[in-house]
C-alpha positions as CSV (number, residue, x, y, z in Angstrom):
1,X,111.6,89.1,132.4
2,X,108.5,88.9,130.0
3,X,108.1,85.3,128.8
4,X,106.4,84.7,125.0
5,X,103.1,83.8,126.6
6,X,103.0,87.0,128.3
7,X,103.7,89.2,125.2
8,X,101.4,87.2,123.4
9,X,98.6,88.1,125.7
10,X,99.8,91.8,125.2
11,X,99.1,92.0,121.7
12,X,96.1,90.7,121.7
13,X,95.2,93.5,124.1
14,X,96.4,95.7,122.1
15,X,94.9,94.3,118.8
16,X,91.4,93.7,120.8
17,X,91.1,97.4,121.0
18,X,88.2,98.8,119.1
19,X,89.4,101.7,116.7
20,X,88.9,105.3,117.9
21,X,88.6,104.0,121.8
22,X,91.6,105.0,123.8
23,X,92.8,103.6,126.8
24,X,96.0,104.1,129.2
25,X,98.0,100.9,129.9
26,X,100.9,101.1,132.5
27,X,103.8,99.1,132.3
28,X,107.9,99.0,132.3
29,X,110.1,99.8,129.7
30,X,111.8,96.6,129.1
31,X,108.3,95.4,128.0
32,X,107.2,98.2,125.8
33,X,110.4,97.1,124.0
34,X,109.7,93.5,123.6
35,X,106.3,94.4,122.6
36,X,106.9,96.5,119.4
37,X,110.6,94.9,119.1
38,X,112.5,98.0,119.4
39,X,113.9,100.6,122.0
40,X,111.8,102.8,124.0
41,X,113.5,105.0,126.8
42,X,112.5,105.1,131.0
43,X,109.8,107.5,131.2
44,X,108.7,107.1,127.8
45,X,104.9,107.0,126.8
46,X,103.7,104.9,123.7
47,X,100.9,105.8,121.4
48,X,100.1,102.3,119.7
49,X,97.3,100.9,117.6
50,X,97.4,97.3,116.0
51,X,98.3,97.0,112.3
52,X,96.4,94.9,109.9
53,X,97.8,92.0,111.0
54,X,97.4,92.3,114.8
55,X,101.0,93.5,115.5
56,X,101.2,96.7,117.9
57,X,102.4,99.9,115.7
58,X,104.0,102.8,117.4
59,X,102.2,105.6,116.2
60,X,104.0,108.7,118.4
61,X,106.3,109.0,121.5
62,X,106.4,110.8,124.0
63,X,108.9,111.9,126.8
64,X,107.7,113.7,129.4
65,X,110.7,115.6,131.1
66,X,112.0,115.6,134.6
């Protein structure tokens, strides 16, 4: 499982990004979820940027089939 800590850690990552600077993280689906507190699907690639308040925003989804 991901702990708080962990998560924590995540999005400040995420919010330590600088704006128009892209970068590839690779991780499991159970923690995209708990990072931007909803469902993503196996397989599923995330497009997030932080919002003005440091929380990761999903801004596109994609699904690359099998």
């Amino acid at each position: 499982t991901t702990n708080a800590d962990s998560l924590d850690a995540l999005r400040q990552a995420v919010a330590a990004v600088p704006r128009g600077r892209f970068e590839a993280w690779v991780t499991h689906q159970f923690v995209l979820s708990k990072l931007v507190g909803g469902g993503s699907s196996s397989g599923e690639g995330l497009v997030l940027r932080a919002d003005a308040a440091g929380a990761p925003q999903v801004l596109a989804r994609m699904l690359i089939p099998a």
